[in-house]
Biopython code that builds the backbone (N, CA, C, O; Angstrom):
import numpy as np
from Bio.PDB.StructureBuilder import StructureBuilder

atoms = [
    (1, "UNK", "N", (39.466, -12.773, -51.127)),
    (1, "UNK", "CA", (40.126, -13.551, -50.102)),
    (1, "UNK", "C", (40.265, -14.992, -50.587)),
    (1, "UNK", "O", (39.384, -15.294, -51.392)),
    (2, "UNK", "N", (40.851, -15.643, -50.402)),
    (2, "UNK", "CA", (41.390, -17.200, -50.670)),
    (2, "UNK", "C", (42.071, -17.785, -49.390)),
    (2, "UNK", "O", (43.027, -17.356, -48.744)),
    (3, "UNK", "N", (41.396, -18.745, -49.241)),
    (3, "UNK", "CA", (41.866, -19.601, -48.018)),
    (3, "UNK", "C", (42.207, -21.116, -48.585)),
    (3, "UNK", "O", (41.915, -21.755, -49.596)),
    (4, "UNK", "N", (42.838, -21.302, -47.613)),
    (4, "UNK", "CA", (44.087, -22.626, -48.792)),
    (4, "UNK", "C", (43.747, -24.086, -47.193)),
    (4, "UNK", "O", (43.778, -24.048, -45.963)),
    (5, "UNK", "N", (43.544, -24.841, -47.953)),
    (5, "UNK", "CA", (43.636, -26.119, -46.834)),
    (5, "UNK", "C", (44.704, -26.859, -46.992)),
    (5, "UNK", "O", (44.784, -27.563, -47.999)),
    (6, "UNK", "N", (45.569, -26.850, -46.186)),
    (6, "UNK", "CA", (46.667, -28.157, -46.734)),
    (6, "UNK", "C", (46.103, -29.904, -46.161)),
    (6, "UNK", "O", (46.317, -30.261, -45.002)),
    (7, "UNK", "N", (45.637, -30.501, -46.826)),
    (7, "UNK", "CA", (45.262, -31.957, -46.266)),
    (7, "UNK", "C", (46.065, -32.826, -45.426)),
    (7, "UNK", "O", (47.189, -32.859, -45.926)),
    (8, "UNK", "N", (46.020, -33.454, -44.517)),
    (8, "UNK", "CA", (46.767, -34.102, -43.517)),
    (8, "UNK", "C", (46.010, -35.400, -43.575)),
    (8, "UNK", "O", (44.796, -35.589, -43.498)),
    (9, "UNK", "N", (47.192, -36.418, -43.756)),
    (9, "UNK", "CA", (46.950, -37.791, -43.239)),
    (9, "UNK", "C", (47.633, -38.496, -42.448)),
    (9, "UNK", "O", (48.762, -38.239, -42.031)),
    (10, "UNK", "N", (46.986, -39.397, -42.215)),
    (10, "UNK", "CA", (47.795, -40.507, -41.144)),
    (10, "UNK", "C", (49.252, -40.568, -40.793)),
    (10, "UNK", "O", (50.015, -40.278, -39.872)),
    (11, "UNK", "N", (49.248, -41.171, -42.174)),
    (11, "UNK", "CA", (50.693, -41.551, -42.489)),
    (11, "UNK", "C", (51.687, -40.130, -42.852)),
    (11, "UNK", "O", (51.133, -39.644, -43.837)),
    (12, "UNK", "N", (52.172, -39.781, -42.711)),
    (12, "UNK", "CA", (53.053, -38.728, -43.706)),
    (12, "UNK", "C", (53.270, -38.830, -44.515)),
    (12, "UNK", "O", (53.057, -37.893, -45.285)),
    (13, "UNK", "N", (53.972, -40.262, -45.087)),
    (13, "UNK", "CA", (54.245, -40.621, -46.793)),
    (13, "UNK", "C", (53.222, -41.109, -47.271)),
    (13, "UNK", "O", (53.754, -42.089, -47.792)),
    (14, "UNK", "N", (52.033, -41.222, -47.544)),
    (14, "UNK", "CA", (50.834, -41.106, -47.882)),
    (14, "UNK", "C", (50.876, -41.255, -49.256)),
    (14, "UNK", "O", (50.826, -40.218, -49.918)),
    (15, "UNK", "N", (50.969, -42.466, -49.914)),
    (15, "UNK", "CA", (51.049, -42.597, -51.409)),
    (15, "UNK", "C", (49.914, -42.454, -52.565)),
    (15, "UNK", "O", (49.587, -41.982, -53.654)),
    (16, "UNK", "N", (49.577, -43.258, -51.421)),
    (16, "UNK", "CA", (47.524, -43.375, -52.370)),
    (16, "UNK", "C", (46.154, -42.480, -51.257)),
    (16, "UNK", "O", (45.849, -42.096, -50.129)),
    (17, "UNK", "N", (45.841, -42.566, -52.379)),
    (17, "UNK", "CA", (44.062, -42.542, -51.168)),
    (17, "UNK", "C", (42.636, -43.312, -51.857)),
    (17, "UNK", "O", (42.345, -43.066, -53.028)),
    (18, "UNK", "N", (41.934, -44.094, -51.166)),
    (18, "UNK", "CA", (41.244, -44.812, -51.611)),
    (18, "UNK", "C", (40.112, -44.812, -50.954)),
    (18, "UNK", "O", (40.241, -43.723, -50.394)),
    (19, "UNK", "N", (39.325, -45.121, -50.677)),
    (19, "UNK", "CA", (37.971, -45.090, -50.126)),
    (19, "UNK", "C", (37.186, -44.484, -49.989)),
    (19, "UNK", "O", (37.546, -43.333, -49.745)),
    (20, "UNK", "N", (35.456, -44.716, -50.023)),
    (20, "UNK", "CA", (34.526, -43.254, -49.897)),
    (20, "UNK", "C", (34.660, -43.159, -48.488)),
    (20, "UNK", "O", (34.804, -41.970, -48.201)),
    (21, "UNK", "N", (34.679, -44.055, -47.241)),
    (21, "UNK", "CA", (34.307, -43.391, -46.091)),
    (21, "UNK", "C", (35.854, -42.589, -45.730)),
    (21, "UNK", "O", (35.625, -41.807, -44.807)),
    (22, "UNK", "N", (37.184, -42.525, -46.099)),
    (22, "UNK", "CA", (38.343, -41.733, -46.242)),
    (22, "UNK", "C", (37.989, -40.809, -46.723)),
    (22, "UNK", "O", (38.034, -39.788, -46.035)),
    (23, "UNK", "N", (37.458, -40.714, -48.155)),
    (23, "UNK", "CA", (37.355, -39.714, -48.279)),
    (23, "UNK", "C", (35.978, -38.432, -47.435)),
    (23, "UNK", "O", (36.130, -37.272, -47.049)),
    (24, "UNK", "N", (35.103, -39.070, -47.433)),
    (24, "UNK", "CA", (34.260, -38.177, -46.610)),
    (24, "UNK", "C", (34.534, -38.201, -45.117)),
    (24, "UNK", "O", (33.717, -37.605, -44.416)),
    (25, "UNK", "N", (35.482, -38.754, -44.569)),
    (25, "UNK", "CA", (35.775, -38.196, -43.215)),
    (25, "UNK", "C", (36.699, -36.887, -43.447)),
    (25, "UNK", "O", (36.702, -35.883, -42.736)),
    (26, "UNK", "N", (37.625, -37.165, -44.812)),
    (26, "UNK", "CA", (38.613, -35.930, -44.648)),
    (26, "UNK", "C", (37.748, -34.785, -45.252)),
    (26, "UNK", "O", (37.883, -33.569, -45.114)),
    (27, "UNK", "N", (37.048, -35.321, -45.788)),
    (27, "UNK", "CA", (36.103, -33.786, -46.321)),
    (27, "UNK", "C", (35.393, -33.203, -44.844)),
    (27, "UNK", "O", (35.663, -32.021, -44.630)),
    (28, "UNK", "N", (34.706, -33.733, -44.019)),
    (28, "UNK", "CA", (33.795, -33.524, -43.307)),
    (28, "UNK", "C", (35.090, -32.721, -42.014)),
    (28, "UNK", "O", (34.871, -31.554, -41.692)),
    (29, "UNK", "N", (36.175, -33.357, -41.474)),
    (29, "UNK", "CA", (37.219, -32.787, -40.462)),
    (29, "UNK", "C", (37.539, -31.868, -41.415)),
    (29, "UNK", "O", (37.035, -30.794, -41.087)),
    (30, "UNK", "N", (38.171, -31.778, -42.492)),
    (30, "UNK", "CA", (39.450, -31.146, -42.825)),
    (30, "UNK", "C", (38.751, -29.758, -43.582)),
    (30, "UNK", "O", (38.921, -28.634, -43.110)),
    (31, "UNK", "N", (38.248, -29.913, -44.354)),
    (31, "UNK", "CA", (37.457, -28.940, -45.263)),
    (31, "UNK", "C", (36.463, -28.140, -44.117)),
    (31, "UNK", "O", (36.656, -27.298, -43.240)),
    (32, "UNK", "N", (34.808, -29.209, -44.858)),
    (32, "UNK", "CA", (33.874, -28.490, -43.954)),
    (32, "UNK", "C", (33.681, -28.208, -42.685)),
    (32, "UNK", "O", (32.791, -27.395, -42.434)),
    (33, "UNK", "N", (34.435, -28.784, -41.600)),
    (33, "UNK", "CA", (34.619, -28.023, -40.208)),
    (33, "UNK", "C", (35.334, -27.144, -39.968)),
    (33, "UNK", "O", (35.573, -26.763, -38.822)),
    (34, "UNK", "N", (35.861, -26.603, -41.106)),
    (34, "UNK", "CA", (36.947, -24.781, -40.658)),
    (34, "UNK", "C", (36.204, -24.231, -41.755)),
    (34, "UNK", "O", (36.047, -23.116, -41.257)),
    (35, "UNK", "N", (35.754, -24.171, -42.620)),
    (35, "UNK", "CA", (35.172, -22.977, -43.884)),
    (35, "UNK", "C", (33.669, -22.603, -43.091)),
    (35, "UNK", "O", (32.637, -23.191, -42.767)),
    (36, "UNK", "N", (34.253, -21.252, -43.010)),
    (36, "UNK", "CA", (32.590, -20.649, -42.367)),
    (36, "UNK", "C", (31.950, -20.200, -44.047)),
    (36, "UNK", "O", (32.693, -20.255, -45.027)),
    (37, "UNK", "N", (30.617, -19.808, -44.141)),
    (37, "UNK", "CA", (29.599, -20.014, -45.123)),
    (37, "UNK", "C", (30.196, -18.619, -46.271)),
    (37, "UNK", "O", (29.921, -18.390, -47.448)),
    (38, "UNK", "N", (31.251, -17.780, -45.122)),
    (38, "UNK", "CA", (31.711, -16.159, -45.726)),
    (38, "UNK", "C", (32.614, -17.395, -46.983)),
    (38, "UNK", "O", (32.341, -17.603, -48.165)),
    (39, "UNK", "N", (33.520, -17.900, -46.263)),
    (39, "UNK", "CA", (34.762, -18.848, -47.002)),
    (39, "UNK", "C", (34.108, -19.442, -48.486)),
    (39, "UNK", "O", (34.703, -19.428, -49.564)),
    (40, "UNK", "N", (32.797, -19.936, -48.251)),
    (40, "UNK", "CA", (32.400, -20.959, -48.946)),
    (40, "UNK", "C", (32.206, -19.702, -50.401)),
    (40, "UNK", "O", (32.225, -20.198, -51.528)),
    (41, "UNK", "N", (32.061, -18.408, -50.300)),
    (41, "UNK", "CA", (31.861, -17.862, -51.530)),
    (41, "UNK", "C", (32.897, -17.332, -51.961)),
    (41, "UNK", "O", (32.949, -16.633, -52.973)),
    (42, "UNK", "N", (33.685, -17.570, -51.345)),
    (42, "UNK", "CA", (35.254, -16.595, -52.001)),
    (42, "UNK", "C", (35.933, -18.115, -52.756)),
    (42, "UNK", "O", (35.343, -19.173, -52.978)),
    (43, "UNK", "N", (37.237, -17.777, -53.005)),
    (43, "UNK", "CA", (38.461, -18.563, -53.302)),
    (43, "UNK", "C", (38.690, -19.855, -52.538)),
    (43, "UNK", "O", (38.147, -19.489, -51.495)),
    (44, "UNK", "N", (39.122, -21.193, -52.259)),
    (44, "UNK", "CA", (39.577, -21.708, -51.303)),
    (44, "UNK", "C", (40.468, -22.528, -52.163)),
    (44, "UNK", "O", (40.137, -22.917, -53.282)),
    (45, "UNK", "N", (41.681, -22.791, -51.566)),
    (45, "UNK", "CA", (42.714, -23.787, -52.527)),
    (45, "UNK", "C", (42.789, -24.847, -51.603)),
    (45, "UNK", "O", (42.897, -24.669, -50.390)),
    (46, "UNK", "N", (42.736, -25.917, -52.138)),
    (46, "UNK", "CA", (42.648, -27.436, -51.752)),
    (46, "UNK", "C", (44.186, -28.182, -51.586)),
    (46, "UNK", "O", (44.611, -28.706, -52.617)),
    (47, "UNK", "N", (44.944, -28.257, -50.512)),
    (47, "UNK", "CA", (46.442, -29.023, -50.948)),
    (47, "UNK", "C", (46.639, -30.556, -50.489)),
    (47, "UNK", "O", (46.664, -31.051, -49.362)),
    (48, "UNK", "N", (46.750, -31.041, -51.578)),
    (48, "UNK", "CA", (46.897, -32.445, -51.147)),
    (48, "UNK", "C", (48.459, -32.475, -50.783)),
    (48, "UNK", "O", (49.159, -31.803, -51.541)),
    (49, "UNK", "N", (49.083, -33.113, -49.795)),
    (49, "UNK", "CA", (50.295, -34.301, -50.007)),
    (49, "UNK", "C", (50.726, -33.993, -51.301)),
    (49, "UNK", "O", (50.028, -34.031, -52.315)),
    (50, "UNK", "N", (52.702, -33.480, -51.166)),
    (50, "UNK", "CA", (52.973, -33.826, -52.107)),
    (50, "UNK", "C", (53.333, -35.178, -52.572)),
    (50, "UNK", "O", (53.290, -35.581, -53.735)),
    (51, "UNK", "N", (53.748, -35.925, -51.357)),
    (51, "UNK", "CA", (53.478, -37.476, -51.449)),
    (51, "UNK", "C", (52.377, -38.601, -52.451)),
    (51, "UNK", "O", (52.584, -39.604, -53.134)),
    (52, "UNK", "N", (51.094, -37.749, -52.065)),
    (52, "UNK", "CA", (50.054, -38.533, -52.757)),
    (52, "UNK", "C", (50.117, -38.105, -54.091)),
    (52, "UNK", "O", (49.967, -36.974, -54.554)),
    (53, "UNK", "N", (50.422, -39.442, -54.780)),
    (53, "UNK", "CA", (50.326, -39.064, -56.000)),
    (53, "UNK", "C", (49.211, -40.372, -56.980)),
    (53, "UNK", "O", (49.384, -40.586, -58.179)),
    (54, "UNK", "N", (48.370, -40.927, -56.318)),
    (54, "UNK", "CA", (47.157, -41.497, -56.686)),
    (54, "UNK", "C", (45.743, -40.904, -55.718)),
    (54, "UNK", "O", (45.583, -41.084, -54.511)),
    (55, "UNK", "N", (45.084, -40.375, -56.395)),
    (55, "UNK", "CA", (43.782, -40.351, -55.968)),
    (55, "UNK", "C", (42.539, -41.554, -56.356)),
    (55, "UNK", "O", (41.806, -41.500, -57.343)),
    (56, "UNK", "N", (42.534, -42.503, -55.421)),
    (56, "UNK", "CA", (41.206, -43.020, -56.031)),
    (56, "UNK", "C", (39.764, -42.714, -56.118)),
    (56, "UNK", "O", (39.127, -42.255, -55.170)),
    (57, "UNK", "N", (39.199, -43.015, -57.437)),
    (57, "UNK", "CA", (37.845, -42.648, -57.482)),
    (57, "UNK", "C", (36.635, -42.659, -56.746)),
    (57, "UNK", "O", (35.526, -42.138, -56.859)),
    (58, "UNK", "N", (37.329, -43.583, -55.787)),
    (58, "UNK", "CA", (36.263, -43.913, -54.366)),
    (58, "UNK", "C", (36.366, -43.194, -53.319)),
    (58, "UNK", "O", (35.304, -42.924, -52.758)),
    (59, "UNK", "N", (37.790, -42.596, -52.655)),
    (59, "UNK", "CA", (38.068, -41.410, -52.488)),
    (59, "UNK", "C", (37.445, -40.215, -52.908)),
    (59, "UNK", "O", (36.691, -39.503, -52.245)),
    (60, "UNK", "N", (37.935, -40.015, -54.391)),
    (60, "UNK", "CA", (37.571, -38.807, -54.927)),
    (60, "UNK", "C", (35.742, -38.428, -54.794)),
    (60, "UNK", "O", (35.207, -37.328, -54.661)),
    (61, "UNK", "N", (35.163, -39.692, -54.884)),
    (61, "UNK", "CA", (33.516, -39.214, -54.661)),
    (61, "UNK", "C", (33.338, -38.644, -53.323)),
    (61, "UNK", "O", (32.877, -37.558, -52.972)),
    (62, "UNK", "N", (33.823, -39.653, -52.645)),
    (62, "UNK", "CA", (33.735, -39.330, -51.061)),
    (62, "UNK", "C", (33.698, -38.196, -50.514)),
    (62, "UNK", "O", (32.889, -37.753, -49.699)),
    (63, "UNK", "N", (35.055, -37.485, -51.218)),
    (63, "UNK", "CA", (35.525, -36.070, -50.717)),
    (63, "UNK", "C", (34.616, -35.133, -51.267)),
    (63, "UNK", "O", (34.101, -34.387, -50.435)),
    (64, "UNK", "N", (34.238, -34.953, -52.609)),
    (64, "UNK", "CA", (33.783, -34.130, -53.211)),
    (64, "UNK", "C", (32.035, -34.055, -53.275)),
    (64, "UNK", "O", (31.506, -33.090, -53.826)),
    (65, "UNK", "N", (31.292, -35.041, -52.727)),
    (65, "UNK", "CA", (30.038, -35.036, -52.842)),
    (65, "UNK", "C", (29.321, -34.371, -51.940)),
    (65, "UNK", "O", (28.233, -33.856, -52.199)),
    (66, "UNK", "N", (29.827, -34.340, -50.934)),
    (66, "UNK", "CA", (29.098, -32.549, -49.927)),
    (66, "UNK", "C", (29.761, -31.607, -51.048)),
    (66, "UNK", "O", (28.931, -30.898, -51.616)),
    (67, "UNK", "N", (31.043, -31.462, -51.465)),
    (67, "UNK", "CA", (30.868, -30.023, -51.727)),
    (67, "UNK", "C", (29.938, -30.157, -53.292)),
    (67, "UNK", "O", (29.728, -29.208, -54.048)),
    (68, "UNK", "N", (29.793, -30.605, -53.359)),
    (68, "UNK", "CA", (29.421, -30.928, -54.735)),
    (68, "UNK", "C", (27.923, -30.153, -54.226)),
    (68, "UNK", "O", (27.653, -29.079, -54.763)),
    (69, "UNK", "N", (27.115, -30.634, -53.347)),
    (69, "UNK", "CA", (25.815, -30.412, -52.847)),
    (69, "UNK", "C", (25.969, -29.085, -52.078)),
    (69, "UNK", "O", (25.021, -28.300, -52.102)),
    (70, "UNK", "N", (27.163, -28.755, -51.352)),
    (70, "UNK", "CA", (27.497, -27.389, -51.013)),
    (70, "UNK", "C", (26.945, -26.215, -52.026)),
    (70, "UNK", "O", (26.025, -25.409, -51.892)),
    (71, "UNK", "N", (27.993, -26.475, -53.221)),
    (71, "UNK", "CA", (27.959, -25.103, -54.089)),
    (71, "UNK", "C", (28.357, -25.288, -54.810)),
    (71, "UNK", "O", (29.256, -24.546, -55.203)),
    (72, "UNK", "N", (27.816, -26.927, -55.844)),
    (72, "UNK", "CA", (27.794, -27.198, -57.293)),
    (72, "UNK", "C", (28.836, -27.589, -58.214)),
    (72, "UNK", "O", (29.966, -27.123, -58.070)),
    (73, "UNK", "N", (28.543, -28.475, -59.237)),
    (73, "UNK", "CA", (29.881, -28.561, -59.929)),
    (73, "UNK", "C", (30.091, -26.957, -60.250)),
    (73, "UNK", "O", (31.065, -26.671, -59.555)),
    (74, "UNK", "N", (29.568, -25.442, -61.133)),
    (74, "UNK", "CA", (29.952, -24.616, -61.253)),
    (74, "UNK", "C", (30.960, -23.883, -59.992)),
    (74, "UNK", "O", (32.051, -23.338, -60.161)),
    (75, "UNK", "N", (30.297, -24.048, -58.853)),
    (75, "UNK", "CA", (30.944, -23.577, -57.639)),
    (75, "UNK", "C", (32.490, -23.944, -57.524)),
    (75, "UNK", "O", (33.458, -23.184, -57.506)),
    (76, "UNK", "N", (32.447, -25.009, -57.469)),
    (76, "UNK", "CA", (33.857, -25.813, -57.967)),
    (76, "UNK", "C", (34.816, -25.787, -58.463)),
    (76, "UNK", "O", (35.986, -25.961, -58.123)),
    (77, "UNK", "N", (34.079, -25.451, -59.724)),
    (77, "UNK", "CA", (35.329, -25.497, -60.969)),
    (77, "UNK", "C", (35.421, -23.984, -60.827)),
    (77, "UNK", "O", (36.498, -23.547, -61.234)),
    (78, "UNK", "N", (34.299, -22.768, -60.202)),
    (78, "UNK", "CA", (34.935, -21.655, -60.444)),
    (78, "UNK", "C", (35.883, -20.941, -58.967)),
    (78, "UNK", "O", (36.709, -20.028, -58.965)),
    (79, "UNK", "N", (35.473, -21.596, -58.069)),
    (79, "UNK", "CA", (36.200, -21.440, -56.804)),
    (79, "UNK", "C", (37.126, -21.959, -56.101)),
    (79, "UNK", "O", (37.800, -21.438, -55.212)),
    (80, "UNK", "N", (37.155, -23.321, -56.642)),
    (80, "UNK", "CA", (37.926, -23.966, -56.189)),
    (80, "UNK", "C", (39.211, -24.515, -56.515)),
    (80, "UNK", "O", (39.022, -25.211, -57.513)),
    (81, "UNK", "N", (40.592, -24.567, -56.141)),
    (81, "UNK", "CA", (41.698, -24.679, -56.594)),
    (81, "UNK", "C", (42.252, -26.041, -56.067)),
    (81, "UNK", "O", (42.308, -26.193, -54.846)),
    (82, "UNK", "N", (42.557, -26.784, -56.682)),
    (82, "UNK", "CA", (42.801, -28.343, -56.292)),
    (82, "UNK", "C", (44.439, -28.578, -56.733)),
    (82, "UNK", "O", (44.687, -28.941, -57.883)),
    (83, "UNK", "N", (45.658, -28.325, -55.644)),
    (83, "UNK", "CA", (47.094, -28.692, -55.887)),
    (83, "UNK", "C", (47.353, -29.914, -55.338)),
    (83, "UNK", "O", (47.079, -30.183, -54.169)),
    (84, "UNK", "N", (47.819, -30.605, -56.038)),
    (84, "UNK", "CA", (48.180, -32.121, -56.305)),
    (84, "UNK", "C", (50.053, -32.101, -56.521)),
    (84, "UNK", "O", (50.862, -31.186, -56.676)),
    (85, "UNK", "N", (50.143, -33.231, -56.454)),
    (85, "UNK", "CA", (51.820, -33.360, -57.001)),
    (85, "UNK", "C", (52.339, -33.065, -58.192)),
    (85, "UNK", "O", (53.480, -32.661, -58.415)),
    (86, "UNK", "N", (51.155, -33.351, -59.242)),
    (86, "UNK", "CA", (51.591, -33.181, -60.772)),
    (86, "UNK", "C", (50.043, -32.737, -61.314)),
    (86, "UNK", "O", (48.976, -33.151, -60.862)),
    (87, "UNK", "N", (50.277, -31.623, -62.588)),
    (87, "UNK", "CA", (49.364, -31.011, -63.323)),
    (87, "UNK", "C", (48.106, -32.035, -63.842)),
    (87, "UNK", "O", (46.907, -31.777, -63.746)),
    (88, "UNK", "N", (48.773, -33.398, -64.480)),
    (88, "UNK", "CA", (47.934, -34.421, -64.393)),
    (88, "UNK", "C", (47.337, -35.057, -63.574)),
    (88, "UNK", "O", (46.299, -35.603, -63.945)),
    (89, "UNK", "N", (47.632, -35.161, -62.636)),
    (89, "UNK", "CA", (46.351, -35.483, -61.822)),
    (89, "UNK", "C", (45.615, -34.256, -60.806)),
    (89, "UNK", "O", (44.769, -34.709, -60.035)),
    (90, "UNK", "N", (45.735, -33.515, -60.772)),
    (90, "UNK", "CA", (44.792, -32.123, -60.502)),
    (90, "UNK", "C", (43.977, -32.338, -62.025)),
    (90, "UNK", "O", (42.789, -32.662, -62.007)),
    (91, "UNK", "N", (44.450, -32.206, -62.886)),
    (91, "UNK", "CA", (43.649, -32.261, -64.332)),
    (91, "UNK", "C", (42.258, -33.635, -63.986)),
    (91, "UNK", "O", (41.140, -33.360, -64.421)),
    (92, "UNK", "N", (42.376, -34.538, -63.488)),
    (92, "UNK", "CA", (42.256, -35.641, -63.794)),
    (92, "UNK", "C", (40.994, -35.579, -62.545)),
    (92, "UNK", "O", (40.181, -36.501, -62.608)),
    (93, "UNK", "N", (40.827, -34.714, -61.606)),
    (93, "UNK", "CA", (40.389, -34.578, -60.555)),
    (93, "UNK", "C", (39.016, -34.130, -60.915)),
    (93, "UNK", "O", (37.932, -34.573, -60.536)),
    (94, "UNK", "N", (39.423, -32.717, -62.093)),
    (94, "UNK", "CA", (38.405, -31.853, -62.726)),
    (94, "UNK", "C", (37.722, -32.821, -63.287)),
    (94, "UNK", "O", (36.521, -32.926, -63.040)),
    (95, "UNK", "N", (38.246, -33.537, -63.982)),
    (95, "UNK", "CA", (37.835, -34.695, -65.072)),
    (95, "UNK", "C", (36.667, -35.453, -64.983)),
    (95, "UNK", "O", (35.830, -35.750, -65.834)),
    (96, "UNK", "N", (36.817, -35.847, -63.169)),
    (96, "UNK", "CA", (35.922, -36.822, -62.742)),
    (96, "UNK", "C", (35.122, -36.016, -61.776)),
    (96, "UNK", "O", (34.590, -36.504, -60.779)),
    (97, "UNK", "N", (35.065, -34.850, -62.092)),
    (97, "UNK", "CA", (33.797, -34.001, -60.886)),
    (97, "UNK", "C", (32.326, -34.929, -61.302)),
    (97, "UNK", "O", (31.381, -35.269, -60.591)),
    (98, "UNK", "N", (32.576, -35.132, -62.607)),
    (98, "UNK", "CA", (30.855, -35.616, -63.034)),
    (98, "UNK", "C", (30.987, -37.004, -62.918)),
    (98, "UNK", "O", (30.021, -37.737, -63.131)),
]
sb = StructureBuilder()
sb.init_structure("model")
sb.init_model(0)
sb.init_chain("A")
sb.init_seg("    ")
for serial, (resi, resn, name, xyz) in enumerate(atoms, 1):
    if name == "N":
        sb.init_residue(resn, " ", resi, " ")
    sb.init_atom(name, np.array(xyz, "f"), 0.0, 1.0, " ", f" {name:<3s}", serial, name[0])
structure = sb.get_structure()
């Protein structure tokens, strides 16, 4: 099974994203309040905005440090599917898990 989140922000044209408390509010609404614990071991695909096409690193901790403590960088990189606007920055996402 694979369950897919499409991310929602404020704005609609949503260029950037920046901040840790941004990012851990959208982790905490958007993610971890719909994935029941069945979800958390299967597939889940992550969709950002095709709009956003900067992720900042202050962001990026934000979002990713529950799941990180969820079910691991391995958990992650083997479950988790992260679509972005362009191959490079999904690449770039993996990059900075550590």
């Amino acid at each position: 099974m694979n369950t897919t989140i499409n991310l929602e922000f404020k704005h609609p044209f949503t260029r950037a994203l920046a901040g840790d408390k941004l990012g851990k509010r959208t982790y905490k609404k958007q993610v971890a309040a719909i994935l029941s614990e069945e979800e958390w071991q299967e597939e889940i695909t992550i969709r950002f905005p095709d709009s956003v096409y900067v992720i900042g690193t202050s962001f990026w901790h934000g979002f990713i440090d529950n799941m990180i403590d969820k079910i691991g960088y391995d958990g992650i990189r083997e479950r988790v599917k992260f679509v972005t606007c362009s191959q490079e920055l999904t690449d770039d996402l993996y990059e900075d898990l550590y």
